[in-house]
C-alpha positions as CSV (number, residue, x, y, z in Angstrom):
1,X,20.4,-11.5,20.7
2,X,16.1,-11.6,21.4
3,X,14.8,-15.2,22.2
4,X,11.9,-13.3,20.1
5,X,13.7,-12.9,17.4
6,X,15.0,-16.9,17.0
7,X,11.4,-17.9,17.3
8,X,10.5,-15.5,14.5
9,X,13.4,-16.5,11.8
10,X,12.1,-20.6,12.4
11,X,8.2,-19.7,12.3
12,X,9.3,-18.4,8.7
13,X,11.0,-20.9,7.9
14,X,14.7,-19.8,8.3
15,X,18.0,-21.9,8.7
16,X,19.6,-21.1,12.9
17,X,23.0,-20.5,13.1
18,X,25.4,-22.4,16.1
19,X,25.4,-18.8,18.1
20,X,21.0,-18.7,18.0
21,X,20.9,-22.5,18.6
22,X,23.6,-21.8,21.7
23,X,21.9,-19.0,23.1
24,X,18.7,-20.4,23.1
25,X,19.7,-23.8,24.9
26,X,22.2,-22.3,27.4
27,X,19.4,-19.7,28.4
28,X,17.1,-22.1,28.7
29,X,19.5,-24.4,31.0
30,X,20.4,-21.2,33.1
31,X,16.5,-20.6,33.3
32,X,16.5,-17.2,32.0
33,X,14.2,-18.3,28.7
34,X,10.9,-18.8,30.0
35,X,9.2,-22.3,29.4
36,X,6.3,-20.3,26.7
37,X,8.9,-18.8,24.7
38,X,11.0,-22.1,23.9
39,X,7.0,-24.0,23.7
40,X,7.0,-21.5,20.9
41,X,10.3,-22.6,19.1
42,X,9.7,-26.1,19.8
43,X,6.3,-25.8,17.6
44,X,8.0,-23.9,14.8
45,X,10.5,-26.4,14.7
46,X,8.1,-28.7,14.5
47,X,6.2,-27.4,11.8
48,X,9.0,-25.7,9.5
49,X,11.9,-28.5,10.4
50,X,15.9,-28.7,11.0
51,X,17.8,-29.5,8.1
52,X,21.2,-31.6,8.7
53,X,23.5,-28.8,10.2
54,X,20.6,-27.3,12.0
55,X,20.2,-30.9,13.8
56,X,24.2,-31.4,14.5
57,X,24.4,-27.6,16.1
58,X,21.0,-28.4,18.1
59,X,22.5,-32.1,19.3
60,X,25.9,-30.5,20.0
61,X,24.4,-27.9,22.2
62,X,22.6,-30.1,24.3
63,X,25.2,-33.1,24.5
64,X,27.5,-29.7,26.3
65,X,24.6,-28.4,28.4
66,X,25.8,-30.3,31.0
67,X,28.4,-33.1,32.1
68,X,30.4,-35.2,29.6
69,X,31.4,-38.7,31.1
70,X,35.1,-39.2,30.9
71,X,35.6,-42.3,29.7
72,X,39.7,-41.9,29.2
73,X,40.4,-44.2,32.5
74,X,38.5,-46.9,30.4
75,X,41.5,-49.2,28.6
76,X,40.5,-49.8,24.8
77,X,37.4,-49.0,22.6
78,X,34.1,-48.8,24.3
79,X,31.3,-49.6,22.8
80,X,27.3,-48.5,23.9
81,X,23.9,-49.6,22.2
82,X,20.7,-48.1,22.0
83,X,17.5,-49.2,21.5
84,X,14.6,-46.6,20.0
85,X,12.2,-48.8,22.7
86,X,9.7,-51.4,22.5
87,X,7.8,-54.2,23.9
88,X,9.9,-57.5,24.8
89,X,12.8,-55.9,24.6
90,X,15.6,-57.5,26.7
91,X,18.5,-57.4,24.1
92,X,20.8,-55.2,26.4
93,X,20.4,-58.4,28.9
94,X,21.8,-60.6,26.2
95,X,24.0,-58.2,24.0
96,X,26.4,-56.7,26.4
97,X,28.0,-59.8,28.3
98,X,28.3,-61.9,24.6
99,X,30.1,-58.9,23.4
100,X,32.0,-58.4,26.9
101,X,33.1,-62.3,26.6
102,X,34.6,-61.2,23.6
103,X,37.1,-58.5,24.9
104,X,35.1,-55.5,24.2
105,X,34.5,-52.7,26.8
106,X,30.8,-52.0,26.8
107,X,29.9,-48.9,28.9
108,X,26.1,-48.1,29.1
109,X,23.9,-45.9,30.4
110,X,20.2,-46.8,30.6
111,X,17.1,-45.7,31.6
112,X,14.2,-47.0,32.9
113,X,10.7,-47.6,31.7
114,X,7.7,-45.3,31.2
115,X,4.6,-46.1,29.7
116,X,4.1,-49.2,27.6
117,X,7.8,-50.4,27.3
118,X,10.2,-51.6,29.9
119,X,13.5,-50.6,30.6
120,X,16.9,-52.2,31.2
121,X,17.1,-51.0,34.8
122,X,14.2,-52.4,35.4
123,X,14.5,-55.9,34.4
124,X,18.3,-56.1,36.0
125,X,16.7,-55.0,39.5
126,X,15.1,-58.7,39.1
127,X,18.2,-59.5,41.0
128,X,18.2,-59.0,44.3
129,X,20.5,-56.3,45.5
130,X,21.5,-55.1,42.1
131,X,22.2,-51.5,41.5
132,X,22.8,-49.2,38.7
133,X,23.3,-46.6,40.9
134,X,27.5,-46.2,41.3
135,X,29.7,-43.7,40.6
136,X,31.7,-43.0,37.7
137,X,34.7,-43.9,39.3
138,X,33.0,-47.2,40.0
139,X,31.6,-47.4,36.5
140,X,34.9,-47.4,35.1
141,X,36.2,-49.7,37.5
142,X,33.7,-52.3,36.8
143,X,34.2,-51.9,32.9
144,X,38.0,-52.2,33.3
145,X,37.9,-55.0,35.5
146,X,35.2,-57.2,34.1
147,X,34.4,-55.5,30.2
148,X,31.0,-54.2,31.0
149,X,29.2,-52.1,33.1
150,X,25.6,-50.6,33.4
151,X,24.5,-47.8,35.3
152,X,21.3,-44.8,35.5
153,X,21.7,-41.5,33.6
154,X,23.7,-38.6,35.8
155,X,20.7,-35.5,36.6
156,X,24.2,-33.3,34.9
157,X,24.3,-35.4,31.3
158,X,22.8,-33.4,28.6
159,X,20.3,-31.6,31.0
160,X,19.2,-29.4,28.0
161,X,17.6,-32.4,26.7
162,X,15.5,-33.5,30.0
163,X,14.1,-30.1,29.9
164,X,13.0,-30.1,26.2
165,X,11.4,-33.7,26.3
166,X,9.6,-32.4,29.0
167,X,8.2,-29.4,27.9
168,X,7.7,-31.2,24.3
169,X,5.4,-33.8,26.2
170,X,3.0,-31.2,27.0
171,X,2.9,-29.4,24.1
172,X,2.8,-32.2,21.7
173,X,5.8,-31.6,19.3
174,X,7.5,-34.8,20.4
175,X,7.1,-36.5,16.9
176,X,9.5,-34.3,15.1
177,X,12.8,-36.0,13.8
178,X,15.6,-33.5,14.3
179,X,13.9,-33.3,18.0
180,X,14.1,-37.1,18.5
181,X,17.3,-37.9,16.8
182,X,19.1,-34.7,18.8
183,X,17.3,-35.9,22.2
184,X,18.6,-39.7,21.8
185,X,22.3,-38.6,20.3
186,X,23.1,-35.8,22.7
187,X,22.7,-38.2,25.6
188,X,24.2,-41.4,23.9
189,X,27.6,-39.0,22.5
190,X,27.3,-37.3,26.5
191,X,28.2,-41.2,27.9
192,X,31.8,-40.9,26.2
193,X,31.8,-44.7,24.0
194,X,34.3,-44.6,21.1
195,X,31.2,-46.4,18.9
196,X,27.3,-46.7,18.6
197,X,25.6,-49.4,17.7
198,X,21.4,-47.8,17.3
199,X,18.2,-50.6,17.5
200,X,15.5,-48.6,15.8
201,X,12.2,-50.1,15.8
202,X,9.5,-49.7,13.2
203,X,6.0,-51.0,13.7
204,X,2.8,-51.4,16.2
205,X,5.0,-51.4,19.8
206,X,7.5,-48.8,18.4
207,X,7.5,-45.3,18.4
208,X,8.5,-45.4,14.6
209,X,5.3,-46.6,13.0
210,X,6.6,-47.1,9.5
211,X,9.7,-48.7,8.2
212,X,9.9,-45.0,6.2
213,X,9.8,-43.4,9.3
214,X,12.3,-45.7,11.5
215,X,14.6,-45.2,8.8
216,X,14.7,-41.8,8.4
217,X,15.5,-41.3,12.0
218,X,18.3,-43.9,11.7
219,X,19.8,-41.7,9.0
220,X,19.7,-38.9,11.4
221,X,21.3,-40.0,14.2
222,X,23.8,-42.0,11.8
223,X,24.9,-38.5,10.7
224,X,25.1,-37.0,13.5
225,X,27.7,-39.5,15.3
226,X,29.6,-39.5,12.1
227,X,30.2,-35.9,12.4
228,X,30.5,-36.0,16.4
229,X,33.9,-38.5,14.9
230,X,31.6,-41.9,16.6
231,X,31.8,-45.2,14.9
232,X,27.9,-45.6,14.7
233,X,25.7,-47.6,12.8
234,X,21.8,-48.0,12.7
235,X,20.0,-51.7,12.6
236,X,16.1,-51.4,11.6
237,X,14.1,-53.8,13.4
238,X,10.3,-55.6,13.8
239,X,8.0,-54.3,16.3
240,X,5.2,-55.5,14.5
241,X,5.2,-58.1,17.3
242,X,7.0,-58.2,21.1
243,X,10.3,-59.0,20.8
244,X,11.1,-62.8,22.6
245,X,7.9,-64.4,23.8
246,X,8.5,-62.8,27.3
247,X,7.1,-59.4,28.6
248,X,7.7,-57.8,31.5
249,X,11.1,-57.7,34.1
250,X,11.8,-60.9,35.8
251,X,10.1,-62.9,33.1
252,X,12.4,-61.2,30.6
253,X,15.2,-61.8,32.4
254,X,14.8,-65.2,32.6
255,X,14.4,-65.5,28.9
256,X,17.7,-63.1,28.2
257,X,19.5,-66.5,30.1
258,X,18.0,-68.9,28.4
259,X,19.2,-66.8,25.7
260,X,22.4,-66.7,26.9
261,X,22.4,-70.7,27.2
262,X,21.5,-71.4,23.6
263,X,18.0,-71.6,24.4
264,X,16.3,-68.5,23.3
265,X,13.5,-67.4,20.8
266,X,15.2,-67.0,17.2
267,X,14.6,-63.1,16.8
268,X,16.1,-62.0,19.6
269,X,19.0,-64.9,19.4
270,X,19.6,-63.1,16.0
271,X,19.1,-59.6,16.5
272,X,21.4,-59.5,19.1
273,X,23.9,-61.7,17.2
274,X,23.3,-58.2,14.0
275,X,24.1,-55.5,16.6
276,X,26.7,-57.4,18.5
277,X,28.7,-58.3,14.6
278,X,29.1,-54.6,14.3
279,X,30.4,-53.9,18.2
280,X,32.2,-56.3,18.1
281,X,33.7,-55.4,14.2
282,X,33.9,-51.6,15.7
283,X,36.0,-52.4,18.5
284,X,38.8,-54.2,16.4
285,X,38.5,-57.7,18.0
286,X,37.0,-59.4,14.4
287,X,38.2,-58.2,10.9
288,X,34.8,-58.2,9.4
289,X,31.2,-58.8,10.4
290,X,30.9,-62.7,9.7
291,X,33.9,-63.2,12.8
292,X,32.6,-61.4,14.7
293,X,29.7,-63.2,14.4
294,X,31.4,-66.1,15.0
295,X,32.5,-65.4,18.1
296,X,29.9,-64.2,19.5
297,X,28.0,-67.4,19.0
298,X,31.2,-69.3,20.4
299,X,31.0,-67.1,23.5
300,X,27.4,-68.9,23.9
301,X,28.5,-72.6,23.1
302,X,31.0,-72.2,25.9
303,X,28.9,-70.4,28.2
304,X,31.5,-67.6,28.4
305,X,28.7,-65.2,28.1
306,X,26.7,-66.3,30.3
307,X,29.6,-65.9,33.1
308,X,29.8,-62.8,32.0
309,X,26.3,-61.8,32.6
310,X,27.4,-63.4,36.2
311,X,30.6,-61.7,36.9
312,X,28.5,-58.3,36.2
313,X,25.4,-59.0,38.1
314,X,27.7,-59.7,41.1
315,X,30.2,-56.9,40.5
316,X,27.0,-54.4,40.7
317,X,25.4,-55.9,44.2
318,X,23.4,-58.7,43.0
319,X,23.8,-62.7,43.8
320,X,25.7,-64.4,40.8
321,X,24.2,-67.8,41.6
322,X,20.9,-66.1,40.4
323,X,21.8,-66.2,36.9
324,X,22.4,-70.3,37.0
325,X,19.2,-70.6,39.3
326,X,16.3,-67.9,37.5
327,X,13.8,-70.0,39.9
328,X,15.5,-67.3,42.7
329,X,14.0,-64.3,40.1
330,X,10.8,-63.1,41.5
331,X,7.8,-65.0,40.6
332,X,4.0,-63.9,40.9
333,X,1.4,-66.3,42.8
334,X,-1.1,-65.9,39.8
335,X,-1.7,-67.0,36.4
336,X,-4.5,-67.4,34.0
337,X,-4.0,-68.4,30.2
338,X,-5.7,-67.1,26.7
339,X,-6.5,-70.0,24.4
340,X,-7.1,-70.5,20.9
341,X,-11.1,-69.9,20.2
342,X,-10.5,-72.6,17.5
343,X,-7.9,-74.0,14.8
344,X,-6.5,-71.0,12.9
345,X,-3.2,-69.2,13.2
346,X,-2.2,-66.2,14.2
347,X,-2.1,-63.6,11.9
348,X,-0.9,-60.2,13.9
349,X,-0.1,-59.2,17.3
350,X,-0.6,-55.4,18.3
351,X,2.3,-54.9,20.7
352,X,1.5,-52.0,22.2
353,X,-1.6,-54.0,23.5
354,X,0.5,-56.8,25.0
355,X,2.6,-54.2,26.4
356,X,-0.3,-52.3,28.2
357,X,-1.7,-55.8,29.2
358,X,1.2,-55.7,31.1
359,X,1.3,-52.3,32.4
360,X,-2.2,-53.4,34.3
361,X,-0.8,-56.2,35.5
362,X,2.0,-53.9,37.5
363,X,4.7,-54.5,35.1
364,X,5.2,-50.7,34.0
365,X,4.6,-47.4,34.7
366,X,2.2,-44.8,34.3
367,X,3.6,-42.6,36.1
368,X,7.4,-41.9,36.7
369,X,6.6,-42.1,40.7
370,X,4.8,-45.7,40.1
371,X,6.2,-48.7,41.7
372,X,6.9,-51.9,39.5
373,X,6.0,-55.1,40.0
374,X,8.9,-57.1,38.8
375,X,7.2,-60.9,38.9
376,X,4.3,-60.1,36.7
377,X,4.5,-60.8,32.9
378,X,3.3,-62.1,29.9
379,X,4.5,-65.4,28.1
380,X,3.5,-65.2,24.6
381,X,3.3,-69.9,23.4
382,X,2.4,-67.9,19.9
383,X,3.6,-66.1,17.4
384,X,2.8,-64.2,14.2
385,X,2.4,-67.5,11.6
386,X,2.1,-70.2,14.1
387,X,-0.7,-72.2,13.9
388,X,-3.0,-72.9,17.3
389,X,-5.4,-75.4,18.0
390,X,-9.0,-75.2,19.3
391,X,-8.2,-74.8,23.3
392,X,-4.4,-74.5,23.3
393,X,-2.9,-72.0,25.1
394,X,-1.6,-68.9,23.0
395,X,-0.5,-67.0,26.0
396,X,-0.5,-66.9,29.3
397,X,-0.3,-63.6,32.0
398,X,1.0,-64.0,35.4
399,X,0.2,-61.4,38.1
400,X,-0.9,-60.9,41.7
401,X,-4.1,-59.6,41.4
402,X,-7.5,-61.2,40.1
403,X,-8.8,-57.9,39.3
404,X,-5.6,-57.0,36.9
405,X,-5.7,-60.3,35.8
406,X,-9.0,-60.2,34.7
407,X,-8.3,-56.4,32.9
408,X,-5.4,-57.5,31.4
409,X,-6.7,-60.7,29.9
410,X,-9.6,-58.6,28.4
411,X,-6.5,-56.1,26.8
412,X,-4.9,-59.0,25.8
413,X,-7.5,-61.1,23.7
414,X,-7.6,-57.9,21.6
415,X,-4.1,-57.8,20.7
416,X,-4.5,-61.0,18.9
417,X,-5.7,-61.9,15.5
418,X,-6.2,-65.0,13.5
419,X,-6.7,-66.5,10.2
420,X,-7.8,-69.7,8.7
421,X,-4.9,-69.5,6.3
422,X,-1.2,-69.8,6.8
423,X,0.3,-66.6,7.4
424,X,3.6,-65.1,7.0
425,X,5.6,-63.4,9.2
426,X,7.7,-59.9,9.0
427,X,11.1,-59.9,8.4
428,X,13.2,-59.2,11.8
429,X,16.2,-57.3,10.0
430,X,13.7,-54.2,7.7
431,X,17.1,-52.2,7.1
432,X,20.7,-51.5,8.4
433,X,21.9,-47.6,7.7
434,X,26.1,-47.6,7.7
């Protein structure tokens, strides 16, 4: 079999079989496909596309380029979540202990940030002496012993698929769907959960755009854990707007416990009370949805949850008396508000603005080598369709640095717009795929 020949049959628009889709991914693995002839594929693929089978093979190629976690030592169902990215998005904080509290095993691997939207390890390193970094063995442990357990993505899980993103960076055939859907499944079926419950995002912070698009990709990856044999299902979500009022890694954490208390912004109170029904429903601890839902809001009245979030923090190196005291969370030494430039309301918020107003503060990372800042942030006092008066503060950025300050504030007044009218609001829930 010619590498040449694969590249040909796609640039004219033919269907790959399992034994061209296997030879091309293990060769590349083994490095003897050089990086120009699979830049080649990757741009046919792009333009010509995967249909269903072609997708499952690619996805099931990758998810075996490398290790698959063992999860058999791990009593019960296991559940993991996903989230498709975006800005203000701390539901992991939130989601896994409420659905730990409620006798589920939630195993997770995350990742962390690049770019204009955090990620989960980031935000948990907030605690002092927290690591993701354990073994498997301690992985498991932790999940057996206290229902939930985070850790980093293994260098030897679906390696196939580091190697493609990269190469697919530079060549600019990221924004294909069989390549998306196959890159987040093979590494999400490669972390051995009996169920998947997916958070794709549609709109200005996420990488799906349109509610068309963000659906379409659901349906994707929906198919492909059904015929891996995964319980999965796909919620579709706002990103019109950040997600909480909080951006950036300490300051998010201390919203996901307030949260956690009963005290949180609405949408992410209920979008983690949506994906959380269906872990919950998939693990066999509620007979449908609405009990499970139910639960889950119990395991907040009676702070269950929030122990929870506890019992992991300190089973993973971190101080439990953090999570009752967030005043021990890093805090930056500077602040400097936006107001209202006179009565209106707000009429949109470009989140990908808010979340590069918080890249220059320190928050992200340009680069994969860049250091985070975990104090600075955003707090956002309003909200698409909440009405501001001349001088109040609509948000306010908190950093170390008068120069980033001053940067950021500029990003941030252009992220905002107002009306003199009432306006109203995206819906939080766009879709749900089954």
């Amino acid at each position: 079999m010619l590498m040449v020949d694969i590249i040909r049959k796609k640039r004219d628009g033919g269907k790959l079989s399992k034994e061209e889709i296997d030879f091309f991914i293990n060769g590349y693995v083994a490095g003897e496909i050089p990086d120009y002839q699979v830049s080649a594929l990757m741009m046919a693929i792009f333009f010509k596309g995967m249909d269903d089978e072609e997708t499952h093979l690619l996805t099931s190629a990758m998810l075996h380029s490398g290790e698959v976690l063992d999860l058999s030592g791990i009593k019960g169902f296991k559940v993991d979540k996903h989230s498709t990215g975006g800005v203000g998005d701390k539901t992991s904080l939130v989601l896994t202990p409420m659905v730990a509290s409620c006798g589920v095993r939630v195993a997770k691997m995350s990742g962390r940030g690049l770019g204009h939207t955090g990620g989960t390890i980031d935000k948990l390193e907030s605690f002092k002496g927290f690591s993701t970094a354990i073994t498997n063995e301690q992985f498991i442990e932790n999940v057996n012993n206290i229902g939930i357990s985070i850790m980093g993505q293994t260098k030897n899980l679906a390696p196939a698929d580091k190697l493609l993103y990269a190469l697919r960076d530079v060549t600019a055939t990221v924004d294909n769907m069989s390549l998306i859907a196959s890159s987040i499944m093979s590494k999400k079926l490669a972390a051995g959960a009996n169920g998947i419950v997916l958070d794709v995002k549609s709109g200005s912070g996420a990488f799906m755009k349109t509610d068309e698009d963000a659906r379409l990709l659901a349906e994707k990856m929906v198919s492909i854990g059904k015929s891996a044999g995964v319980k999965v299902m796909a919620v579709i979500s706002d990103m019109d707007q950040p997600l909480g009022r909080a951006v950036g890694n300490a300051i998010e954490v201390k919203e996901a416990i307030d949260t956690l208390k009963g005290n949180g912004p609405e949408d992410l109170h209920e979008l983690c009370l949506t994906l959380g029904s269906y872990m919950v429903y998939f693990a066999g601890k509620a007979s449908d949805r609405e009990s499970a839902r139910a639960m889950l809001e119990e395991s907040i009245s009676s702070g269950r949850a929030l122990d929870k979030l506890a019992d992991f923090i300190e089973a993973q190196g971190g101080s439990r008396d953090d999570v009752y005291n967030t005043d021990n969370l890093p805090k930056a030494s500077k602040s400097v508000d936006f107001t209202a430039p006179y009565d209106c309301y707000v009429s949109s918020i470009m989140s990908e603005d808010i979340g590069v107003a918080c890249l220059l503060l320190g928050g992200g990372r340009r680069s994969k080598e860049d250091v985070i800042d975990l104090s600075v942030g955003i707090y956002l006092h309003k909200k698409v369709g909440e009405k501001c008066a001349a001088g109040e503060k609509v948000a306010s950025l908190y950093g170390n640095d008068d120069k980033k300050l001053a940067e950021a504030l500029e990003r941030l007044k252009g992220a905002y717009s107002f009306s003199d009218t009432p306006v109203q609001k995206n819906s939080l829930i766009k879709g749900i795929v089954e």
